[in-house]
C-alpha positions in Angstrom: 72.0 52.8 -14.4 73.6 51.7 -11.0 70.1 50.8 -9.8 69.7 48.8 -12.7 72.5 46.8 -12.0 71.7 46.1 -8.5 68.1 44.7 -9.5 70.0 42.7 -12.4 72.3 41.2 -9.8 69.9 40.3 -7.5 67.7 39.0 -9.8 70.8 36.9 -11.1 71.6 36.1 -7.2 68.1 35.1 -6.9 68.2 32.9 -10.2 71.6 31.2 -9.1 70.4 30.4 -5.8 67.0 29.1 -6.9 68.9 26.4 -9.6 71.6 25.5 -6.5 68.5 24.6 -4.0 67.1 22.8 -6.8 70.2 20.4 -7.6 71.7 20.6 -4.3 72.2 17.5 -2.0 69.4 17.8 0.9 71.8 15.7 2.9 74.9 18.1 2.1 72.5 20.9 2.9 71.2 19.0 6.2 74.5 18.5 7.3 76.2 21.6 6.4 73.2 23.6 8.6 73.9 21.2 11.8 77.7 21.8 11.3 76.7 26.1 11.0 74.5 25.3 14.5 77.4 23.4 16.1 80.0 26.1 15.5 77.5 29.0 16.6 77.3 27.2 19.8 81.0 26.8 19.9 81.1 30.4 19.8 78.3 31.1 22.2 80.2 28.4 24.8 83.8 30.6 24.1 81.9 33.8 24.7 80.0 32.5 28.0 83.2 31.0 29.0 85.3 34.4 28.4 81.9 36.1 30.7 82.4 33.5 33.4 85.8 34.0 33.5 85.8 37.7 34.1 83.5 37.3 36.9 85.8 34.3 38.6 88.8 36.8 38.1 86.8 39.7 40.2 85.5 37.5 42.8 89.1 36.7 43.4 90.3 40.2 43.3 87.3 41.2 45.9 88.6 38.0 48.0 91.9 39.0 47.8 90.9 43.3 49.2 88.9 41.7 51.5 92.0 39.8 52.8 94.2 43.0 52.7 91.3 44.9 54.5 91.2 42.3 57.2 95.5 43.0 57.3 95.1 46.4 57.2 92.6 46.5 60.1 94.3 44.6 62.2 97.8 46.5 61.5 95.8 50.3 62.3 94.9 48.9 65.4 98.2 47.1 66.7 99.9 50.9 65.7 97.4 53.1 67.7 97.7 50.0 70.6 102.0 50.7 70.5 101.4 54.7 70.2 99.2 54.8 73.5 101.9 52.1 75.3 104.7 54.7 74.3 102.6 57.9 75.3 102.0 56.0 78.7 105.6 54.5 78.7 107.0 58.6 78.5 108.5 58.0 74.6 106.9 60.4 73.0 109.0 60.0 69.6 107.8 56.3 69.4 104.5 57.1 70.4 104.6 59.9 67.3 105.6 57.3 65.3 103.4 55.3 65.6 100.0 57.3 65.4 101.6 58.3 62.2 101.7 54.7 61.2 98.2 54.2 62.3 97.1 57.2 60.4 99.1 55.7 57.0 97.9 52.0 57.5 93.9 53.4 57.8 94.4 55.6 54.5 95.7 52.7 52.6 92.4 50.8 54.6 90.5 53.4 52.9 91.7 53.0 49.6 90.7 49.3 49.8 87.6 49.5 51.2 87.4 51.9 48.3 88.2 49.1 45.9 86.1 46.9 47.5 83.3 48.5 47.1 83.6 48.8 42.9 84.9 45.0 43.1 81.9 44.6 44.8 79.6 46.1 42.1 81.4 44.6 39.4 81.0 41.0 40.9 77.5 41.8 41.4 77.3 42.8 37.4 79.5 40.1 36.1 77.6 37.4 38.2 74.6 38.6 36.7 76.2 38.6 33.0 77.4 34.7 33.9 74.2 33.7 35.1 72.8 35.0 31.4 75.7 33.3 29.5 75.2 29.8 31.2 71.6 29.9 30.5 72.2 31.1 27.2 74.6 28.4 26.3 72.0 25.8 27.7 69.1 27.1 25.9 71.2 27.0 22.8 72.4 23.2 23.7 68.7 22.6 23.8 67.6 24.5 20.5 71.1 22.2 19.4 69.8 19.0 20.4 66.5 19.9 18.9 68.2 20.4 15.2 70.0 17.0 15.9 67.1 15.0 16.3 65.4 17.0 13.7 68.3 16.2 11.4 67.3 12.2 11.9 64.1 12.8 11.4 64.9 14.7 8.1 67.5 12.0 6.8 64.7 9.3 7.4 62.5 11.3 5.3 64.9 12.2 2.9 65.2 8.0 2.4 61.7 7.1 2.2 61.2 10.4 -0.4 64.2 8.5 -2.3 62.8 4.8 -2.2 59.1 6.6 -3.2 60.6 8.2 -6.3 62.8 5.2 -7.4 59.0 3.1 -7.2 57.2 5.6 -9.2 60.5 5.4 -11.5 60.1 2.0 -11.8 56.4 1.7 -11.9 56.8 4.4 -14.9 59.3 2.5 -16.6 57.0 -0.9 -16.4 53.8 1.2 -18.1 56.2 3.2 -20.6 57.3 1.3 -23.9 60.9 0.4 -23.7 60.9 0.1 -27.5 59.0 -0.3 -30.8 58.9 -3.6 -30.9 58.4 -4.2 -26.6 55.3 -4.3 -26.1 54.3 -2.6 -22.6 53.2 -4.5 -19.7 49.4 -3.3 -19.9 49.4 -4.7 -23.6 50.7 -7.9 -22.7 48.3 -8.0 -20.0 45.4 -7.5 -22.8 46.9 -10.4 -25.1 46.9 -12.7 -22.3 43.2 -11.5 -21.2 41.9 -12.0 -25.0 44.0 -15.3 -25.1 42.8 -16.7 -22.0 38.8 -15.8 -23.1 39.5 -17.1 -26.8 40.3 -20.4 -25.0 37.4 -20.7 -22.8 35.1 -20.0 -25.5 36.6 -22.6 -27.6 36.0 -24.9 -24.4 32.3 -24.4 -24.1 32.3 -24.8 -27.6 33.3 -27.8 -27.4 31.0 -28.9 -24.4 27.8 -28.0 -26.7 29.2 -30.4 -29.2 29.5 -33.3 -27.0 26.2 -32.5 -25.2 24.8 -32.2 -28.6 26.0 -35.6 -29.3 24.6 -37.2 -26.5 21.1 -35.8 -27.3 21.5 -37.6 -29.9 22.2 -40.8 -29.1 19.6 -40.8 -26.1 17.2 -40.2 -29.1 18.2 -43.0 -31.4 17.8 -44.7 -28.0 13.9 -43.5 -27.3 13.4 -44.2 -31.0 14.7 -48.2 -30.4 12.3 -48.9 -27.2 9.3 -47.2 -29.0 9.7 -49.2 -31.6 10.5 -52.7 -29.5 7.1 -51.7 -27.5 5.0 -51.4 -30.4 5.7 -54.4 -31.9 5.2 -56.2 -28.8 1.8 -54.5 -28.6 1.1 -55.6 -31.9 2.0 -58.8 -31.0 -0.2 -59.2 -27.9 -3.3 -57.9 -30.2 -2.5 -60.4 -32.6 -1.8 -58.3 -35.6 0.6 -58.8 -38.3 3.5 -56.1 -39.0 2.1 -53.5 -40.6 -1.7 -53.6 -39.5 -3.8 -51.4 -38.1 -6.4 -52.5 -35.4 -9.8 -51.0 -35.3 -10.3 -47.4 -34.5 -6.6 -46.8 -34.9 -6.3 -43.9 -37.2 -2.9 -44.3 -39.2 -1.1 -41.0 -38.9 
């Protein structure tokens, strides 16, 4: 039953998340994933920062041992310096004194060159570990820079995806019918088509009647002068209106 219920609400999980991609703004979601990378690098810059830090704060520490070393050395040898003066001055008490001194002042030089030597390692670790933090926070600044120029390239895209789907809207809408009595832009097209060559056949139409009426008159025309010719004919031959000369066959 339990593992039931875990399949069911992944598959619901699954189902939710699906229909929220799907009705999401991809600007939102553009803008919401630069603002995620921008506050992992914030974190990655505070955590290099708190690395670098630690290795400033032991690089002083090793300065400052190194200073109390230098102290120290120079304080062993100024006691065992005053110890032999007594011994060869007679003052034995002084000159216990001070080798005692000396012998305190190189334990405590001991002790720091002790501490000097773990500062030391740790300086040498914590350099290393800021040395991998810096170059971590630049690669990430680059990877950073990347995404922004990505996200440019993405909201340009996201623009020309929005001015392509508002043109196949409208290109739709022009084809579609807006009504039952709108015609759509393709059947207005075909009325003016069917118009236009309705018209043009009416106009040859017409042509082959005036042509035909020229015919006409150019043959009424031939008719006059072949009648004016033969009668002058006749008249040349001397024959009356009507006659036939010799060897003419009347048709």
């Amino acid at each position: 039953m339990i593992q039931l219920a875990k399949k069911w609400w992944k598959y619901l999980t699954a189902k939710l998340t699906s229909r929220f991609n799907e009705n999401a703004d991809p600007k939102v979601q553009l803008e919401q994933a630069i603002s995620e990378a921008r506050e992992q690098h914030q974190r990655l810059t505070d955590q290099a920062t708190n690395v670098i830090a630690s290795q400033k704060q032991a690089e002083i520490r090793l300065n400052s041992k190194m200073t109390e070393l230098e102290k120290l050395n120079a304080n062993a040898r100024q006691a065992l310096v005053m110890a032999d003066e007594a011994e060869k001055a007679g003052d034995s008490t002084k000159a216990t004194q001070y080798t005692t001194a000396a012998e305190t002042i190189t334990h405590q030089l001991i002790e720091v060159e002790k501490d000097i030597d773990s500062l030391s390692e740790l300086v040498m670790e914590s350099t290393q570990a800021a040395d991998q933090a810096k170059a971590a926070v630049q690669q990430n600044s680059r990877l950073l820079q990347s995404k922004i120029a990505e996200k440019s390239k993405l909201l340009s895209q996201i623009e020309q995806a929005k001015m392509q789907e508002e043109m196949n809207a409208a290109m739709t809408q022009l084809n579609a019918t807006v009504g039952d009595d709108v015609p759509t832009l393709g059947e207005v097209e075909l009325k003016i088509q069917a118009r236009y060559a309705k018209a043009k056949a009416a106009s040859e139409l017409g042509g082959l009647t005036v042509e035909s009426r020229i015919l006409e008159v150019e043959q009424a025309t031939a008719n006059v002068e072949t009648h004016d010719r033969i009668s002058q004919l006749r008249a040349e031959l001397g024959l009356a209106a009507g006659e036939t000369p010799a060897g003419e066959i009347e048709s």
